[in-house]
C-alpha positions as CSV (number, residue, x, y, z in Angstrom):
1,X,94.7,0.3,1.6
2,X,95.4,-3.4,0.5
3,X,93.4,-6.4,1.5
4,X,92.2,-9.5,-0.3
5,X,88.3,-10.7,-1.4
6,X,86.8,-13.9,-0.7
7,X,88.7,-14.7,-4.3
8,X,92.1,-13.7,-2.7
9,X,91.8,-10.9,-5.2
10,X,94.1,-8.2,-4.5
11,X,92.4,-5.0,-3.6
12,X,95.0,-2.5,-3.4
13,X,93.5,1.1,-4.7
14,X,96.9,1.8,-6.4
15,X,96.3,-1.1,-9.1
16,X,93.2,0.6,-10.0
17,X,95.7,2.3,-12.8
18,X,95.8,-1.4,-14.2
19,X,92.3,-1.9,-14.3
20,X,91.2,1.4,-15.9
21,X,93.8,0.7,-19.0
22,X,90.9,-2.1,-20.4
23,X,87.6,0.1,-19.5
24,X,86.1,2.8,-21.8
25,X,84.5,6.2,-20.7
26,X,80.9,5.2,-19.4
27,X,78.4,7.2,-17.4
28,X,79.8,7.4,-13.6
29,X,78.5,5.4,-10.9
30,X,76.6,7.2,-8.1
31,X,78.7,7.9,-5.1
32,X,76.5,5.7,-2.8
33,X,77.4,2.5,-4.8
34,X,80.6,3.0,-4.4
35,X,80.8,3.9,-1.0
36,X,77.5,2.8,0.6
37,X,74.9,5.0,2.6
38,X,76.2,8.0,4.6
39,X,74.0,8.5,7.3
40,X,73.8,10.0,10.9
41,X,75.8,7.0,12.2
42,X,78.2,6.9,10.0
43,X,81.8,7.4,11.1
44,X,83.8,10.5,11.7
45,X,86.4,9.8,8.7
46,X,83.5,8.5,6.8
47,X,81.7,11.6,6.6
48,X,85.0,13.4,5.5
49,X,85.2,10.8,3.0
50,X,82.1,11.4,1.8
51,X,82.9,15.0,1.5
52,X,85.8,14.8,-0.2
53,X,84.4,12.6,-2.6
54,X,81.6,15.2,-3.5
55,X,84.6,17.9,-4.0
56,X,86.0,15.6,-6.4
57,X,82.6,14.7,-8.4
58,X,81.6,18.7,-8.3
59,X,84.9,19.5,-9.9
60,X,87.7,20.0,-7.7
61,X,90.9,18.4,-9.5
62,X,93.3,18.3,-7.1
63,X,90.9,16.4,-4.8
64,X,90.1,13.8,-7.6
65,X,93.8,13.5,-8.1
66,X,93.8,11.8,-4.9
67,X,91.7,9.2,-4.9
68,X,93.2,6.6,-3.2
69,X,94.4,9.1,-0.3
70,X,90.4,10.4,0.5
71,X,89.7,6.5,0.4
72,X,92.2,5.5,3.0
73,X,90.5,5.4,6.7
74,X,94.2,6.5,7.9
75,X,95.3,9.3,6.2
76,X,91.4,10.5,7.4
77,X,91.8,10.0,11.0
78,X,95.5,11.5,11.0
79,X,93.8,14.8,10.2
80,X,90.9,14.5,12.2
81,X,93.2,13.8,15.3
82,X,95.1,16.4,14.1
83,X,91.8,18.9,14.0
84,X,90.8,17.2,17.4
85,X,88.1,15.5,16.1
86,X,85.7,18.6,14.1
87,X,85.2,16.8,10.6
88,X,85.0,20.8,8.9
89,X,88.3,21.4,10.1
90,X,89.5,18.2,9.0
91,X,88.1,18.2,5.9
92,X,89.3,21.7,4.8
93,X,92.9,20.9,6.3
94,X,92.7,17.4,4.3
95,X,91.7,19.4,1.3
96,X,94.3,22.0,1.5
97,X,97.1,19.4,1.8
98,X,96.3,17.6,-1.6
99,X,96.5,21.2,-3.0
100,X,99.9,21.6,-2.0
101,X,100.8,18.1,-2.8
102,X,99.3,19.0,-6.3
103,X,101.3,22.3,-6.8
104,X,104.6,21.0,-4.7
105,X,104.6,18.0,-6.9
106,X,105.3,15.2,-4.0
107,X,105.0,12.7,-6.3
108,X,108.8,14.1,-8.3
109,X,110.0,15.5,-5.5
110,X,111.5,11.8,-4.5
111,X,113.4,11.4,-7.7
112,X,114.7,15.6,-7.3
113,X,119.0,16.3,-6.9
114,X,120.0,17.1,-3.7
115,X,123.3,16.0,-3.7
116,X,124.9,19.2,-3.0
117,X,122.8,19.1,0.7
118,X,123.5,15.4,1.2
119,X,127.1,16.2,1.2
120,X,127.0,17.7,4.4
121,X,125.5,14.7,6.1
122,X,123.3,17.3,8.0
123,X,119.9,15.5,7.4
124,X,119.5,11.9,6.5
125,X,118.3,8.8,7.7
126,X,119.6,6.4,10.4
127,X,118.6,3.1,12.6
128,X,115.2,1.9,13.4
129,X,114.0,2.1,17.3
130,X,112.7,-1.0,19.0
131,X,109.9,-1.1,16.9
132,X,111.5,-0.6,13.7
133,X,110.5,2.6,13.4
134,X,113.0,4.4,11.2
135,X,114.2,7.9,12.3
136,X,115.5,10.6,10.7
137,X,118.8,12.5,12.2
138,X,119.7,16.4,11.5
139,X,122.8,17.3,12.9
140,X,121.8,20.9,13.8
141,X,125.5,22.5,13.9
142,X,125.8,22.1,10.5
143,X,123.1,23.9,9.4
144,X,124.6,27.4,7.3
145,X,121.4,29.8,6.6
146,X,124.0,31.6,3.9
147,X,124.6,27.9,2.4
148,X,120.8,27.6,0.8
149,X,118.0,29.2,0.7
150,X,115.2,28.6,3.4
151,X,112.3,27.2,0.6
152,X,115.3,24.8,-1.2
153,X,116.6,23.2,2.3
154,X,112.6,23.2,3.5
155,X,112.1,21.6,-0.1
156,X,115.5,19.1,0.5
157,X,113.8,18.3,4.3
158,X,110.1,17.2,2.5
159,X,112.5,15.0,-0.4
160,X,114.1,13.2,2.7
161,X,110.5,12.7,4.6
162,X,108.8,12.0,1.3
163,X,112.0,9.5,0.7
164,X,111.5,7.5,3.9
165,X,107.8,7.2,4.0
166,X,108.2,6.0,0.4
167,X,110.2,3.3,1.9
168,X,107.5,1.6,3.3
169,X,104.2,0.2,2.0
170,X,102.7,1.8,4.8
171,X,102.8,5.1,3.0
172,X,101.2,8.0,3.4
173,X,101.1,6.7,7.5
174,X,104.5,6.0,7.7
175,X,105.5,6.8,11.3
176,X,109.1,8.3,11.6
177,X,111.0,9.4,14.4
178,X,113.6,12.7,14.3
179,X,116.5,13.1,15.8
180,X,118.9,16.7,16.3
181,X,121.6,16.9,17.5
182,X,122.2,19.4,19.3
183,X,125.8,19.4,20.3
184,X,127.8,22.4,19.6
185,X,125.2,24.8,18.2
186,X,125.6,28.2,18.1
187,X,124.0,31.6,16.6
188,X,126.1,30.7,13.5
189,X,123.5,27.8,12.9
190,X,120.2,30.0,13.3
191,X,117.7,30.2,10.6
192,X,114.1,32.0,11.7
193,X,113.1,31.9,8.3
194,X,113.9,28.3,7.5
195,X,112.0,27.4,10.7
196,X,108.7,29.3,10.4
197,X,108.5,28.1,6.6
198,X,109.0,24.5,8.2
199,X,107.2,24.6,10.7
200,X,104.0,25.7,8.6
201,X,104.4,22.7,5.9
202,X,105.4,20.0,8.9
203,X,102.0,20.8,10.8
204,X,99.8,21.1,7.5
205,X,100.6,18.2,5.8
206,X,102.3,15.8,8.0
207,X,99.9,15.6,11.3
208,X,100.3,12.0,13.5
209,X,102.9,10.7,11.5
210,X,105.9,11.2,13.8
211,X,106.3,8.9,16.7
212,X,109.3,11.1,18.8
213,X,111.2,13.6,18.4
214,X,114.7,13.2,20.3
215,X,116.8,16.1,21.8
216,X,119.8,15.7,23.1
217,X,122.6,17.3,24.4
218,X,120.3,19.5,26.9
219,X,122.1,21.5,29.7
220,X,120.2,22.2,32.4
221,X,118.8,25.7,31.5
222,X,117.0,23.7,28.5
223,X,115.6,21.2,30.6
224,X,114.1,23.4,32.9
225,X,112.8,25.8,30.8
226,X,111.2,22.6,29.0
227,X,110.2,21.2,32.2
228,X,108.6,24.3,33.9
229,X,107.1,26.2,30.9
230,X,106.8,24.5,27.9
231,X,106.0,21.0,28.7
232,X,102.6,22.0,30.8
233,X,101.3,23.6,28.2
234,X,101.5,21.6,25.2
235,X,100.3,18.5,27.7
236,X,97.2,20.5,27.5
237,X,97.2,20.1,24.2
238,X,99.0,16.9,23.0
239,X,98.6,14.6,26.9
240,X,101.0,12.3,25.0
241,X,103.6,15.1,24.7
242,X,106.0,12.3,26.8
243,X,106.4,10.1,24.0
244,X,106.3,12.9,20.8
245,X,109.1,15.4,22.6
246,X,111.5,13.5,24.5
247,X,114.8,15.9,25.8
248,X,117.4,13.6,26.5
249,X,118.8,15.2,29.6
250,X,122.4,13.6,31.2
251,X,124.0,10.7,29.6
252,X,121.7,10.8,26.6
253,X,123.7,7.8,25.1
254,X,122.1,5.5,27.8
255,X,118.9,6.9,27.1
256,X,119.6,6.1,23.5
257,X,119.9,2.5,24.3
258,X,117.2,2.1,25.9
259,X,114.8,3.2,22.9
260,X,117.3,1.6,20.3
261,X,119.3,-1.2,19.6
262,X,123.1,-0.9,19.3
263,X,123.0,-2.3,16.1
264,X,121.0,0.9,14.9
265,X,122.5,3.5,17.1
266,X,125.4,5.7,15.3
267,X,128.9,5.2,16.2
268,X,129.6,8.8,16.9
269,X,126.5,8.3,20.1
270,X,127.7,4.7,21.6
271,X,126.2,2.5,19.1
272,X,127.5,-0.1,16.3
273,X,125.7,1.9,13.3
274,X,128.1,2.9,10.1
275,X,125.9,5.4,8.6
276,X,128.2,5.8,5.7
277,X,128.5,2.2,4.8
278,X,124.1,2.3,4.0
279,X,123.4,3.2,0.6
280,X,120.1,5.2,-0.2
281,X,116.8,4.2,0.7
282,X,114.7,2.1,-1.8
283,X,111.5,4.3,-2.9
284,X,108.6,2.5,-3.9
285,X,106.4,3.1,-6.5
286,X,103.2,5.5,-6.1
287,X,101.2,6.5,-8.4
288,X,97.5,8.4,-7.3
289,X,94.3,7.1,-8.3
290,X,92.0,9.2,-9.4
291,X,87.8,9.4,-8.0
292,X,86.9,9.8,-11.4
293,X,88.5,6.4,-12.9
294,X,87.1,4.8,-9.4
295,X,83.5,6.0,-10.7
296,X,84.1,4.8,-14.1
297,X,82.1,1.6,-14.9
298,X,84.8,-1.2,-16.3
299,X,83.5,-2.7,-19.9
300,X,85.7,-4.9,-22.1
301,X,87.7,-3.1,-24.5
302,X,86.6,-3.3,-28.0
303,X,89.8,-4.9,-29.1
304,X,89.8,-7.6,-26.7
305,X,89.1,-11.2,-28.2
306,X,86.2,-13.6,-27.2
307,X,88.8,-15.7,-25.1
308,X,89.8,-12.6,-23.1
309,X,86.6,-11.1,-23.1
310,X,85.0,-12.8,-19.8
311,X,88.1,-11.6,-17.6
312,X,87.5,-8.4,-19.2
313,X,84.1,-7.7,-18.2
314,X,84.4,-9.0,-14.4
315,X,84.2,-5.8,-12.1
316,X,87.6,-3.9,-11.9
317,X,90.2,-4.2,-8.7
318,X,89.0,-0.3,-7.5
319,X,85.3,-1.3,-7.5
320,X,85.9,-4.6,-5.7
321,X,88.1,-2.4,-3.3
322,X,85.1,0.0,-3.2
323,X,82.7,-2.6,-2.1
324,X,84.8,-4.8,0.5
325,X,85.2,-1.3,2.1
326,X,81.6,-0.2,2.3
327,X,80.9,-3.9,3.4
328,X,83.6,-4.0,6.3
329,X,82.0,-1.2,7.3
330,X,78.4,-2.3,7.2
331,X,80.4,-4.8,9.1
332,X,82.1,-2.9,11.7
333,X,78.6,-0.8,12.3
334,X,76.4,-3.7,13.1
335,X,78.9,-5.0,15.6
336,X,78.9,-2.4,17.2
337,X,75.2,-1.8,17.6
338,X,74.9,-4.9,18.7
339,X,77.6,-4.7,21.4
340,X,74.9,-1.6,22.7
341,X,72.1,-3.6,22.6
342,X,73.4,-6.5,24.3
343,X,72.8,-7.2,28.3
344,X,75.1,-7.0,30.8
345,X,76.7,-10.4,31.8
346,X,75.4,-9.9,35.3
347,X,71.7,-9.7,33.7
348,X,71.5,-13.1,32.0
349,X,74.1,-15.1,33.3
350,X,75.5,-13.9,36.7
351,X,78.6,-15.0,37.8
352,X,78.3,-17.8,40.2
353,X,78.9,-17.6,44.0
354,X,82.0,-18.8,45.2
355,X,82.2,-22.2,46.9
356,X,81.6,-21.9,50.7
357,X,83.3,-24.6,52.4
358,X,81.2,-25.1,56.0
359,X,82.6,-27.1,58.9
360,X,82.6,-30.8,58.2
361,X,84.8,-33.3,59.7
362,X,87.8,-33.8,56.5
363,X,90.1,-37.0,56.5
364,X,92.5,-35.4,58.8
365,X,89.8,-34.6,61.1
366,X,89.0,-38.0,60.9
367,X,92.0,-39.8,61.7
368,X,93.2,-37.8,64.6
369,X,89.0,-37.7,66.2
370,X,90.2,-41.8,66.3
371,X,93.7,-41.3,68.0
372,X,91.7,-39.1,70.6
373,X,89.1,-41.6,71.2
374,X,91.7,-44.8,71.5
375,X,93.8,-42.7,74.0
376,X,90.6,-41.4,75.7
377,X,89.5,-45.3,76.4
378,X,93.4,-46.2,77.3
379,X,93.6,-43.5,79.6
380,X,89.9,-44.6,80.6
381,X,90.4,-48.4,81.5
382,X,90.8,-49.1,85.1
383,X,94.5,-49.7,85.9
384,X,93.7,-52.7,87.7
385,X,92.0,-54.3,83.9
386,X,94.4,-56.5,82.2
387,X,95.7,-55.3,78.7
388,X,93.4,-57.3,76.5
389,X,90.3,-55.7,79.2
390,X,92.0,-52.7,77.7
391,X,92.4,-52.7,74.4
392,X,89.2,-53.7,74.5
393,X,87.7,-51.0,76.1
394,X,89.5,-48.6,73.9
395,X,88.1,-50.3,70.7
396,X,85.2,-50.0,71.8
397,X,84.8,-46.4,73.4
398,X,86.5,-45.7,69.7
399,X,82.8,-47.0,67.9
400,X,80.9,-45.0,70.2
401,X,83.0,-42.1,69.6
402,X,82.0,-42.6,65.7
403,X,78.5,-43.9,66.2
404,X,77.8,-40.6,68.5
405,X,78.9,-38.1,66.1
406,X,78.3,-40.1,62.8
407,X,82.3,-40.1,61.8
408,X,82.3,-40.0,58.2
409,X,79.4,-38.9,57.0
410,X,79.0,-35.8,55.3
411,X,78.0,-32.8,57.5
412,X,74.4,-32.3,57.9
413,X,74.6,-29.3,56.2
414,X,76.8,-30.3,53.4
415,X,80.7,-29.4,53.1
416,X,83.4,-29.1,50.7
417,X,82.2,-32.1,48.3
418,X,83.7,-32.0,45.0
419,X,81.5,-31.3,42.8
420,X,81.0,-34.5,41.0
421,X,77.0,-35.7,39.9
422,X,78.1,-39.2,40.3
423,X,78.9,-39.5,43.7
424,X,76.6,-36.9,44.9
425,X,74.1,-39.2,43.5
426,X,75.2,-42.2,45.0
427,X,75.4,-41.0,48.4
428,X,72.0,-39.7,48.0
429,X,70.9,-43.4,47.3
430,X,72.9,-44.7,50.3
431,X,71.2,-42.0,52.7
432,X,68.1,-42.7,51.7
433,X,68.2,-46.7,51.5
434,X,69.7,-46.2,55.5
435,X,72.8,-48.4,54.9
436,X,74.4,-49.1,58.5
437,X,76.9,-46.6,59.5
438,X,79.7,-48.9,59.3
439,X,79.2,-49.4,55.5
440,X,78.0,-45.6,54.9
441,X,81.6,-44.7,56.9
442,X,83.9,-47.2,54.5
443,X,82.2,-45.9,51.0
444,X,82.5,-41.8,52.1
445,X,86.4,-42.5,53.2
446,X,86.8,-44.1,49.6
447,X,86.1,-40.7,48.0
């Protein structure tokens, strides 16, 4: 894992090998100081942490190796997802894989010669989907079991994954996708014992790391035998089984498209991507950090002058590492107990009721209540009135109108007033200082 203190220090676990060149062999520091209590509410990968860590201190070297993979939360919770949550399973499939990364020497295996197998162009690497997740392409037909022996090409298959995770600072969660090609395969091409050898190292020491896996061409017998028998069950299993196994039935070049861009989609499937013209992937260095040199107290060197010797003597990168860690955690746990503890919304501060709007007479309603009363009084007036008797009469049968129903002023009851303090205040003060209608109807039209 890499982050940064409060110093901008930086607090990558693989430095640690810097750090422990200027410290001398010391008494260890106890496991709780460097990874803080482990107690009953502790995380799942925490508690595998703290197991793994206890393998290392009580001797196990292939566990202490690995340091810096049993001290990242992600590698963890791959193989606790992967063990479906038990932490003993996960912990004893966790442990068995830095066994055989130990005695399969992963850490060479990137700079091994295969050019013999790359020749064939039968496994290599390709485009990046839409979210630049790089994939991986084996071009099935060319397979020959009589070509190489199952443990080399299995050994030539964990180079190329080893190769692309290395690629990435990501690594040892580098997500990858694989596609094969299926196209013009035939019993020539089969290899049981390849497969069950690959299958075994694929599901023991790569779990959650690939995104999808792409089949395609698939004639119909494929498809439904996928569809019918073997998709069911392994949704049982895996409900995401959509997105991990995805047979590419019909004109799997479209399909293609739609999950990559053309830029990163082979030529020989529809797309603009000259694999030939890429050159190699560009590893990047790893190198393990061991528990023990994370245990190890840093002192200043004897050698070191009185110049250098305060830089010396500040804690090391790993312990820093060690302590941000247990503290973002410390972090992460009081958050969320406090997230239980906390009310409901609807307990302290309910949401408030919505604005009921209750019949008022509005400025529409207000204009056209004076058109009916002027034509009530025109249609009122005798015919025999002259037209000034008229007008007259309607002017004034208008005022009643408004006097009568009190025109203008809010409804008794309230109404759909904005909700401003200001006026509400100052119509309060008109109503209770009993300003005469004609006034109290002029100041509510203004607003």
């Amino acid at each position: 894992t890499v982050g940064t203190d409060s110093d901008g220090d930086d607090l990558s676990m693989h430095s640690a090998m810097h750090s422990a060149a200027t410290t001398q062999p010391s008494s260890p520091r106890p496991l709780a100081e460097l990874l803080g209590p482990c107690t009953a509410t502790s995380l799942p990968w925490e508690k595998i942490r703290q197991r793994l860590f206890q393998l290392a201190v009580d001797g196990d070297h292939d566990v202490d190796y690995y340091g810096d993979i049993i001290s990242d939360r992600g590698a963890i919770e791959r193989f606790l997802s992967a063990a479906k949550g038990n932490i003993d399973k996960a912990t004893e499939q966790m442990r068995a894989h830095l066994h055989w990364r130990r005695s399969y020497k992963v850490e060479e295996i990137v700079h091994e010669d295969f050019s013999d197998l790359k020749a064939h162009n039968e496994l290599y690497w390709a485009g990046k989907d839409n979210q630049g997740v790089p994939t991986m392409t084996w071009i099935l037909r060319k397979h020959d079991a009589k070509r190489v022996s199952a443990e080399r090409f299995v050994r030539f298959l964990v180079h190329q994954i080893e190769v692309g995770m290395r690629a990435s600072p990501e690594y040892p969660n580098t997500p990858f996708n694989i596609i094969v090609d299926l196209g013009d395969v035939g019993l020539g091409n089969n290899d049981p014992e390849m497969a069950s050898l690959l299958q075994t190292v694929l599901v023991q020491n790569y779990p959650k790391v690939r995104k999808s896996l792409y089949v395609f061409p698939v004639n119909w017998f494929v498809h439904l035998f996928w569809d019918t028998i073997i998709k069911p069950i392994l949704s049982t299993l895996q409900p995401d089984i959509d997105d991990k196994i995805c047979p590419l039935t019909g004109d799997f070049q479209a399909k293609l498209k739609e999950r990559f861009p053309a830029a990163e989609i082979e030529i020989q499937w529809g797309g603009d991507l000259d694999v030939s013209a890429r050159g190699e992937l560009s590893v990047l260095p790893y190198s393990p950090v061991s528990v023990s040199s994370m245990l190890r107290p840093s002192r200043p060197a004897a050698s070191c002058t009185p110049e250098s010797r305060p830089a010396a003597a500040s804690p090391s990168t790993t312990l820093r590492a060690a302590q941000k860690l247990a503290r973002e955690e410390q972090r992460v746990r009081r958050k969320e107990a406090t997230q239980r503890q906390r009310p409901r919304p609807s307990e302290t501060n309910p949401a408030p009721p919505p604005p009921t709007h209750k019949a008022g007479w509005g400025p529409s309603g207000r204009v056209l209540a004076v058109c009916a009363a002027v034509c009530a009084g025109l249609l009122w007036a005798p015919d025999c009135a002259p037209a000034a008797l008229s007008a007259a009469l309607a002017s004034a049968v208008a005022i009643a109108v408004v006097a009568a129903v009190g025109l203008g002023r809010p409804p008794a009851g309230g109404g759909a007033v904005r909700d401003d303090k200001a006026v509400v205040a100052r119509v309060a003060r008109e109503r209770e200082a009993r300003t005469p209608w004609l006034s109290r109807y002029a100041q509510t039209c203004s607003f």
